[in-house]
C-alpha positions as CSV (number, residue, x, y, z in Angstrom):
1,X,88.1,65.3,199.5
2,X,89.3,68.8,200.6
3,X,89.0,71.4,197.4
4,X,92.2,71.3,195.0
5,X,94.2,74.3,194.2
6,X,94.7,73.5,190.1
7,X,96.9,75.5,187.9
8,X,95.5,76.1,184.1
9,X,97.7,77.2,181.3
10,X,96.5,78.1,177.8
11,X,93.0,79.4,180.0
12,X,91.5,81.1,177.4
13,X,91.7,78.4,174.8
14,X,89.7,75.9,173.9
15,X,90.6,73.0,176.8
16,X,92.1,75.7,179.1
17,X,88.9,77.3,179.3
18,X,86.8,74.4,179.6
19,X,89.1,72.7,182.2
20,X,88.8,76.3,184.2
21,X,85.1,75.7,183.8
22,X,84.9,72.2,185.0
23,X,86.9,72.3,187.7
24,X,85.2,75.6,189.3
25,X,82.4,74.0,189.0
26,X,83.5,71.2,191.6
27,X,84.3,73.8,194.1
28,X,88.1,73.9,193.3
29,X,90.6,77.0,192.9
30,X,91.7,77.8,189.6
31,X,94.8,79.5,188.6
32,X,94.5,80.0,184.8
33,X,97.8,81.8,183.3
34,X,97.4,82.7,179.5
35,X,98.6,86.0,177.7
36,X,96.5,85.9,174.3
37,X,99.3,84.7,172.3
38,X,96.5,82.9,169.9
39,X,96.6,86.2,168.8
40,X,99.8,86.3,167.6
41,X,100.0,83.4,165.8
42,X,96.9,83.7,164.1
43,X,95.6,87.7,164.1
44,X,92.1,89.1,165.0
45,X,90.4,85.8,164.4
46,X,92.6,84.0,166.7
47,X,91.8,86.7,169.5
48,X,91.0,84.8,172.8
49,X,89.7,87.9,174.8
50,X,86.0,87.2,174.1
51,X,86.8,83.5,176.6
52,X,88.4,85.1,178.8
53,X,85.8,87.8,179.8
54,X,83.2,85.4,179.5
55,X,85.2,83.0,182.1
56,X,85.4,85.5,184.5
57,X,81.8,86.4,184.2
58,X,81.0,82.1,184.4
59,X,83.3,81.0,187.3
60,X,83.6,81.9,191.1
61,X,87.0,81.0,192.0
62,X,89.0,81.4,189.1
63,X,91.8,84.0,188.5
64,X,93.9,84.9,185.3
65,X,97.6,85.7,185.3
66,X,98.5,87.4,181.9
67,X,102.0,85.8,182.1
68,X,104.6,84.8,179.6
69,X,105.1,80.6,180.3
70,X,108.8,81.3,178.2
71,X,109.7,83.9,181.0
72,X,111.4,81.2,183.9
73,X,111.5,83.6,186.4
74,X,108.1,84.6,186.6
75,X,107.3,80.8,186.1
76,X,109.2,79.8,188.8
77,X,107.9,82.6,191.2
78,X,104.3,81.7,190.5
79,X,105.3,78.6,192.2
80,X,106.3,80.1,195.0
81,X,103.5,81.8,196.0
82,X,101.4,79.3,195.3
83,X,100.8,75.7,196.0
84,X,98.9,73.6,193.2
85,X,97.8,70.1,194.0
86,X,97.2,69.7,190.2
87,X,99.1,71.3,186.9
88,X,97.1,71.1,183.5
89,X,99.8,72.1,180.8
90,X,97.1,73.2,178.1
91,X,99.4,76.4,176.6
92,X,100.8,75.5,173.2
93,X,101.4,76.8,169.2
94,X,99.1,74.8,167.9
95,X,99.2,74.6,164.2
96,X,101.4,72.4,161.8
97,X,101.7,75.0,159.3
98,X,102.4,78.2,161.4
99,X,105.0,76.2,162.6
100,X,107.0,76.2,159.6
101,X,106.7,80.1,159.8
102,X,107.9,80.2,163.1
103,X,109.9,77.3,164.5
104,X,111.9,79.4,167.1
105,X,108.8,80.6,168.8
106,X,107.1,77.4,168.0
107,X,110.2,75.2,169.8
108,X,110.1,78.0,172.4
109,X,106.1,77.8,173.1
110,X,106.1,73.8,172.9
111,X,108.7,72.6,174.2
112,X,110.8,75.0,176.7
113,X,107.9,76.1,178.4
114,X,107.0,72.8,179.2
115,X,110.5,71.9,180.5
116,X,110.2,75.1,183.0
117,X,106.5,74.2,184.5
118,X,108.0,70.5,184.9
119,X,110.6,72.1,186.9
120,X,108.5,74.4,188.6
121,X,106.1,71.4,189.7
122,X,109.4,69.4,190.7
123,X,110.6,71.9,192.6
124,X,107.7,73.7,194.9
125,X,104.8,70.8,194.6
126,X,106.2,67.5,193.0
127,X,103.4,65.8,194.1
128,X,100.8,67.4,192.2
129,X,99.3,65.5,189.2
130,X,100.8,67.1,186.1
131,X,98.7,67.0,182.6
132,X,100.2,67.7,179.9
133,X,97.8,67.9,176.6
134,X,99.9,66.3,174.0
135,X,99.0,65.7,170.2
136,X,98.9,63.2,168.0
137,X,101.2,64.9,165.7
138,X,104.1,63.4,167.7
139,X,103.5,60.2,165.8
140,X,104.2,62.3,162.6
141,X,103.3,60.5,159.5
142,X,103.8,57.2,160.6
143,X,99.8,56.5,161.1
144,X,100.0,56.7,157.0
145,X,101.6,53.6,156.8
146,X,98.7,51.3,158.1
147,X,97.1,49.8,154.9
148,X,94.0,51.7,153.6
149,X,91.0,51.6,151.8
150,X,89.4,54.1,149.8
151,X,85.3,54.3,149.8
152,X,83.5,56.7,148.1
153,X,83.6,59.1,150.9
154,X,86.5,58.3,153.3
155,X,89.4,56.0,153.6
156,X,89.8,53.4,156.4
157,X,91.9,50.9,157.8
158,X,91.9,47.5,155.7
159,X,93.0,45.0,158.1
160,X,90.6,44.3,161.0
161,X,93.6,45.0,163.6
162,X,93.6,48.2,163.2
163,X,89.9,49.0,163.3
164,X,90.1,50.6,166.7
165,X,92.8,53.0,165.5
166,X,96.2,53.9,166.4
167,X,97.4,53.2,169.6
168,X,100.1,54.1,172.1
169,X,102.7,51.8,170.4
170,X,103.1,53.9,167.2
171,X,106.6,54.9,167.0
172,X,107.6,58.6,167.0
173,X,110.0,58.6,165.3
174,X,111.6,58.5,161.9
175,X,108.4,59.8,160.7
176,X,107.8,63.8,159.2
177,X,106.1,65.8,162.2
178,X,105.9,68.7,160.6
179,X,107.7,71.6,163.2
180,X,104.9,71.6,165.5
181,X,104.7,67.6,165.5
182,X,108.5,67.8,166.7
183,X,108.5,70.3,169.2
184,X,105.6,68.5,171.1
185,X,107.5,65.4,170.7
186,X,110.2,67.0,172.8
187,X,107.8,68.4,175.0
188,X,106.0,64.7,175.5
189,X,109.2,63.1,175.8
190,X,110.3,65.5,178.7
191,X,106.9,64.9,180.7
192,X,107.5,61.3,180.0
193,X,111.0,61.6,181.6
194,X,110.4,63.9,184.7
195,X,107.4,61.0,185.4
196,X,109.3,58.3,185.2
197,X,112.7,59.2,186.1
198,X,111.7,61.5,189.3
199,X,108.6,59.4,189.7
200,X,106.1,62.4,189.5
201,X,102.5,61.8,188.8
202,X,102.6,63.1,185.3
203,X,100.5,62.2,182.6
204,X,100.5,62.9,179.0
205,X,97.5,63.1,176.6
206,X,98.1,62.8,172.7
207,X,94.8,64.4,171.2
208,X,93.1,64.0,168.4
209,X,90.7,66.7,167.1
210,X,89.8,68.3,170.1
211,X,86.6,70.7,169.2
212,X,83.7,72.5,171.5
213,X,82.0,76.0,171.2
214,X,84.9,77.7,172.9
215,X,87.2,77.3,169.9
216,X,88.6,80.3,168.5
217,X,89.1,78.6,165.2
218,X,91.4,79.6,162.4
219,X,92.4,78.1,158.9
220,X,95.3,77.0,160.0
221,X,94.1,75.4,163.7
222,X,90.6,74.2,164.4
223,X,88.9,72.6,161.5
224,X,85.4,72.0,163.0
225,X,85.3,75.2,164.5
226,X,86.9,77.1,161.6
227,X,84.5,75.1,158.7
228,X,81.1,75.8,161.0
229,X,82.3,79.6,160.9
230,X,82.9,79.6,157.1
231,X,79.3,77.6,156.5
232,X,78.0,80.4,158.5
233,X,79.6,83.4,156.9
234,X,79.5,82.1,153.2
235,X,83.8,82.5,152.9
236,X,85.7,80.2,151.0
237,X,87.3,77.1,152.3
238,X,89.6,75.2,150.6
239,X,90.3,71.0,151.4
240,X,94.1,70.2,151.2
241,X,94.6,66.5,149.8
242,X,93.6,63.3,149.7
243,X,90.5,63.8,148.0
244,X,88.8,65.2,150.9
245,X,88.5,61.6,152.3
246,X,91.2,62.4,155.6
247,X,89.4,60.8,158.6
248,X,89.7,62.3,161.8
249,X,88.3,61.5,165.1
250,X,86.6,64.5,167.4
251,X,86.8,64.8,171.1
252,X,84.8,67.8,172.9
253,X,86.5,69.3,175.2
254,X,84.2,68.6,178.4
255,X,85.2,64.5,177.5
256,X,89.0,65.8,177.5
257,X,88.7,67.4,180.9
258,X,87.2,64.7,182.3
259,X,89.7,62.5,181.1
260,X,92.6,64.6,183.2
261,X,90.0,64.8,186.6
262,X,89.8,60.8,186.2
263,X,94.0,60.7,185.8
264,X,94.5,63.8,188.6
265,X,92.3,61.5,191.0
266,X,94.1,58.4,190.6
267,X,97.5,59.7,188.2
268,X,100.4,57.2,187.0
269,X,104.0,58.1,186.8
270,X,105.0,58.9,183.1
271,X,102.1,57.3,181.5
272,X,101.0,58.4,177.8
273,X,97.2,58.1,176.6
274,X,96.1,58.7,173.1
275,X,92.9,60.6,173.8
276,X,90.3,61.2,171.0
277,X,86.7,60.7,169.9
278,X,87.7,57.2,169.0
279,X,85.7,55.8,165.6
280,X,82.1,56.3,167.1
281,X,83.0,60.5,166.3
282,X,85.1,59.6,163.4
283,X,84.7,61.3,160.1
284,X,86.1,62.6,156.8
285,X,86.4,66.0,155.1
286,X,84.0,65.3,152.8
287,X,81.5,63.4,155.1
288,X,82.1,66.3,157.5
289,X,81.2,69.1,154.7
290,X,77.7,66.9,153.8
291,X,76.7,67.2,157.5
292,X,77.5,70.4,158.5
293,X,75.8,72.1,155.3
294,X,72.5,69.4,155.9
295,X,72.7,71.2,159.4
296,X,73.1,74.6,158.5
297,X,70.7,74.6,155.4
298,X,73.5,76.2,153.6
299,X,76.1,74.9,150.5
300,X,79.8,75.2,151.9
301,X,81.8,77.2,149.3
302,X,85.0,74.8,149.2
303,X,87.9,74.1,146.9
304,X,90.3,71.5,146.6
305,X,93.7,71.6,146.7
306,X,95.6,68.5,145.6
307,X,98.8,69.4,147.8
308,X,98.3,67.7,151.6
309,X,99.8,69.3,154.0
310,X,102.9,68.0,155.3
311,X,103.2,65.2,157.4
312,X,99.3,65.4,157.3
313,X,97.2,62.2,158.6
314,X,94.8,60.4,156.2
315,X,93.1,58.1,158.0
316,X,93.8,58.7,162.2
317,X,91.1,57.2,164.8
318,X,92.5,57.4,168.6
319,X,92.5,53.9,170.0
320,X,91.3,54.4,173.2
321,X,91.3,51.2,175.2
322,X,94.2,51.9,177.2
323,X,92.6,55.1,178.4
324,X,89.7,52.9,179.3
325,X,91.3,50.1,180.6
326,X,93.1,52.4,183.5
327,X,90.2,54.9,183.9
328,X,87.1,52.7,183.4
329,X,84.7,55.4,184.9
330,X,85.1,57.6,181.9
331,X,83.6,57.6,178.2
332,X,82.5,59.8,175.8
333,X,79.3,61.2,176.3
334,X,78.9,63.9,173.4
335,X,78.7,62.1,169.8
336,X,79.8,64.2,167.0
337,X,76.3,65.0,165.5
338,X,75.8,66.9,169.3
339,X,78.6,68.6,169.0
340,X,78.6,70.1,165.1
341,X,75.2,71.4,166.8
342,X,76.5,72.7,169.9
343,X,79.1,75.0,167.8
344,X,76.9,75.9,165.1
345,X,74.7,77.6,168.0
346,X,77.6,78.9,169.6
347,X,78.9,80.7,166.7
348,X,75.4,82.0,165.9
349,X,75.1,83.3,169.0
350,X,79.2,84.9,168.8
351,X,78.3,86.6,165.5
352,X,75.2,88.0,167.0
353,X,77.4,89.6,169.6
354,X,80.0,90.4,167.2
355,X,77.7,92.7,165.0
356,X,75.7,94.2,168.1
């Protein structure tokens, strides 16, 4: 199979970069377009620079394009120079809460950039395979009403059909998003559409926690990366909610990636995975705490806050047999224990830099 030209956006993030990674690695080309706007939203510590220099130190055939994805016209005309046989939409405002703060920018980011890469790609190469990472904050707080149990450190699902998790089939709506939930929902709902209804080969990929050493993590986006960097520095973190017994389910971002090069080889018109860590990488706030600070040999300085954050999750597992049913060649291969190690390294080894 002849080398692909792939498009990246969001390249210095955490999938971006690992998808820019991955895919140089196979020989192809890679496009990665990504104007530091993590920086915006979220100040110094949100800064992507630091991935992107080391990207371009890493790869062979990669090139950034420091380009506004909300600017149509240099959208379009990137398109025009260029012909991608695949389109990773990885570019997004990330966080439920900064939403709130900015919704215009947030609907703006999300959701009409999507719309103009869609119609970029159906325009100049509607045949490409078109990713788009979605979240699974477009099923808003609907997940909450599966029936629960509360154990001493987490709560789970109580009836046996839901042990898997949450599937495809949740509703979207008539549920609270929060701003950043609704704004992807759009977004999902127009790369849903453009598959289906212009048969293109686009897929769309609601995440769970998706985590790895590349995460510029923040309070308010990142919560494995962003509670490894407090352990490590000794700053306070506070738990919102719940008790501290949330459950989430982590995804590294090399299994995400090669989720989309299993979908771009064989992609599906319109088609909609959830895509997480599934329960084998499933844990809770407070299970999560116990393990990081038994790794790091240090006591996390945490409060608790009783007020959740809105339209917050408390139990959510990705149910990921559809994903495997239609891609049966791919699984996870990093368990979460791997992974909390992999990032403490990672940010041991960032501070170092940091202070040289």
């Amino acid at each position: 199979m002849k080398p692909w030209n792939i498009l990246v956006t969001g390249s210095s993030g955490l999938i971006g970069s690992e998808a820019v990674e991955y895919f140089d690695r196979l020989g192809n080309t890679v496009t990665g377009v990504d104007n530091n706007m993590r920086r915006t939203f979220f100040g110094p510590a949100g800064d992507t620079g630091w991935n992107l220099r080391r990207l371009k130190e890493a790869t062979r055939r990669f090139t950034h394009v420091d380009m506004d994805l909300r600017d149509r016209a240099s959208v379009l005309n990137l398109f025009t120079e260029q012909h991608f046989d695949v389109v990773l939409h990885c570019a997004a405002q990330p966080s439920h809460d900064k939403a709130g703060q900015i919704p215009l920018l947030d609907f703006e980011v999300n959701t009409i950039a999507t719309v103009y890469l869609l119609e970029a790609t159906r325009q100049h190469c509607p045949e490409a395979a078109f990713i788009f990472m979605s979240t699974n904050k477009v099923y808003g707080d609907a997940p909450n009403e599966k029936p629960l149990t509360e154990t001493p450190t987490r709560y789970d699902y109580s009836d046996p059909a839901d042990y898997e998790g949450i599937d495809e089939g949740c509703r979207i709506d008539r549920t609270t998003h929060s701003l950043f939930g609704a704004s992807k929902v759009a977004a999902d709902i127009y790369a849903q559409e453009y598959g289906r209804y212009f048969q293109m080969p686009v897929g769309i990929f609601r995440g769970g926690c998706l985590t790895g050493p590349s995460h510029s993590g923040v309070e308010l986006h990142g919560f494995l990366s962003y509670l490894l960097k407090v352990a490590l520095s000794g700053k306070a973190y506070t738990v919102f909610g719940y008790k501290g017994k949330q459950v989430r389910d982590n995804i590294h971002s090399f299994d995400v990636v090669r989720a989309f090069d299993e979908f771009a080889r064989n992609p599906r018109p319109g088609e909609v995975y959830n895509l997480g860590g599934g329960r084998a990488n499933s844990v809770s706030m407070l299970e999560v705490i116990s393990r990081i600070e038994a790794l790091t040999g240090r006591k996390i300085n945490w409060t608790y806050s009783e007020q959740a954050r809105k339209g917050d999750h408390i139990c959510y597992i990705s149910n990921l047999a559809k994903l495997k049913d239609h891609y049966p060649a791919w699984s996870l291969t990093r368990n979460l224990d791997s992974i909390l190690e992999e990032m403490a390294a990672a940010e041991r080894e960032h501070t170092q830099k940091a202070g040289a």
